[in-house]
C-alpha positions as CSV (number, residue, x, y, z in Angstrom):
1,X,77.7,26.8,28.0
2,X,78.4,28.9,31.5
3,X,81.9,29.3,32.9
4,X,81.2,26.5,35.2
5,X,81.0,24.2,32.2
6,X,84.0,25.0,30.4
7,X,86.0,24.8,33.6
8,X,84.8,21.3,34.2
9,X,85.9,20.2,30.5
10,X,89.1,21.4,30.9
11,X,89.9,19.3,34.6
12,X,91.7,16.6,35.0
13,X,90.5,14.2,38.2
14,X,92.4,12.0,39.4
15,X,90.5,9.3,41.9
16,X,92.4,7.0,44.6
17,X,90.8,4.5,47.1
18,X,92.1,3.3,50.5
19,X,91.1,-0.2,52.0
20,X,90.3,-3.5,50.5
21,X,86.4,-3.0,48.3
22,X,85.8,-6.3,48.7
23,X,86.8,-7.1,52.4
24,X,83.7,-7.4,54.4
25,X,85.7,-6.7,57.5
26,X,87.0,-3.2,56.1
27,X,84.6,-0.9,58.0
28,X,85.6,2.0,56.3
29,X,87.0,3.1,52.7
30,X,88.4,6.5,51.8
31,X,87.9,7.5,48.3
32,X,89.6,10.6,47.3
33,X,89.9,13.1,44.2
34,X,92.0,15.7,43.0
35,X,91.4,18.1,40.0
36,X,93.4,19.6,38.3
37,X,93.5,22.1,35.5
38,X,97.3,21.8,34.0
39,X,97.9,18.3,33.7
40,X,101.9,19.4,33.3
41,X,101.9,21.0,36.9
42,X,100.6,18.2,38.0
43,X,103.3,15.6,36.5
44,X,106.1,18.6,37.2
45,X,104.8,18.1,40.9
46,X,105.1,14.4,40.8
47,X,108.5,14.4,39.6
48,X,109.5,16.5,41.9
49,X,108.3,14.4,45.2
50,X,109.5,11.5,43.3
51,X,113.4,13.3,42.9
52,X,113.3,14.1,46.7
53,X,112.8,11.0,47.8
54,X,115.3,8.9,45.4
55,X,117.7,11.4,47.2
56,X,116.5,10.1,50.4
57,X,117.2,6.7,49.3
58,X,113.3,6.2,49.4
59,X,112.5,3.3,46.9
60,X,109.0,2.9,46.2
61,X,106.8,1.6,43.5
62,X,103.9,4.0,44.1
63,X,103.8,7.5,45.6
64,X,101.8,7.1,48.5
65,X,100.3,10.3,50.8
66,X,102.9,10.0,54.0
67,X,105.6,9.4,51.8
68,X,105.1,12.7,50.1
69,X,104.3,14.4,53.2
């Protein structure tokens, strides 16, 4: 097995979609995917952007992009 390999098996992906899949009138739909090696940084990360904005009074439900911005 090559480095390429081992590197793969050790990444965690996480996928996200924007628009409605099965709206005919949705012209476009953004799929996007973020690896990740250290699950932990990741979630350390989230908690983070999720602290900031409960001090900014921000109440949401689920992170989104321009809230994080």
């Amino acid at each position: 097995m090559g480095p390429e390999i081992e590197f793969l098996n050790n990444m965690h992906i996480f996928i996200d979609e924007s628009g409605t899949l099965p709206d005919p009138k949705d012209k476009f739909i953004v799929i996007s995917g973020v690896g990740v090696k250290r699950i932990k940084e990741a979630k350390n990360l989230i908690n983070r952007i999720m602290t900031s904005l409960r001090q900014r009074k921000i109440r949401i439900k689920e992170l989104k992009f321009y809230y994080a911005g």
